[in-house]
C-alpha positions, 0 to 999 in steps of 0.5 A: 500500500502506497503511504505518505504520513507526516509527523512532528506537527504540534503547538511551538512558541513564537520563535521556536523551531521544529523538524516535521517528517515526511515517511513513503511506503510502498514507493521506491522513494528514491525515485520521486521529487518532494515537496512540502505544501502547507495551507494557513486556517482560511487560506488556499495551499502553498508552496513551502518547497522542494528537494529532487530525489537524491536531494541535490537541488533544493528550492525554498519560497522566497518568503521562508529562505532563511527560515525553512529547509528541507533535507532528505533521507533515502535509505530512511524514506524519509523527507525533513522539513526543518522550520526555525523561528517560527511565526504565528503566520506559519500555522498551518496544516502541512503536507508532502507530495511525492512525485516520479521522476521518471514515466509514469508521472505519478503523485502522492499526497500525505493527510498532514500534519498540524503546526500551531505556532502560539504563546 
């Protein structure tokens, strides 16, 4: 069974940081582009970033360079997006999609992870 789950969300201080996770099952995960997704309460989803499949290349939102990063690890099926002084704007539920590099294009969403960013 295809999975993608996300993890690590929670309630963080203003300023805090925190490491959300992203595991694949059912995919060779090496083989698919991530990027993570998240969608503010009332808002429509954006674009946080990406991380190619052997984590050569990645690419920030201007608005979060400085602040985010992402990070894989293959051998792991894992995907890491690293949040450092967070803001109250940051909350929001977060998602990872999963993409194939090669033929057949296919995509995979997680369910995703809830970030509260509060005093």
């Amino acid at each position: 069974q295809v999975q993608l789950v996300e993890s690590g969300g929670g309630l963080v201080q203003p300023g805090g940081s925190l490491r959300l996770s992203c595991v694949g099952s059912g995919i060779p995960f090496k083989y698919y582009d991530v990027s993570w997704y998240r969608q503010p309460p009332g808002k429509e989803r954006e674009q946080v970033g990406t991380i190619t499949m052997n984590g050569g290349s990645t690419n920030i939102v201007d608005n979060l360079k400085g602040r985010f990063t992402i990070s894989r690890d293959n051998p792991r099926n894992t995907v890491y997006l690293h949040m450092n002084d967070l803001k109250s704007e940051d909350t929001a539920m977060y998602f990872c999609n999963a993409r194939h590099v090669y033929q057949p294009p296919q995509t995979y969403w997680g369910q995703g992870t809830q970030v509260t960013v509060s005093s």
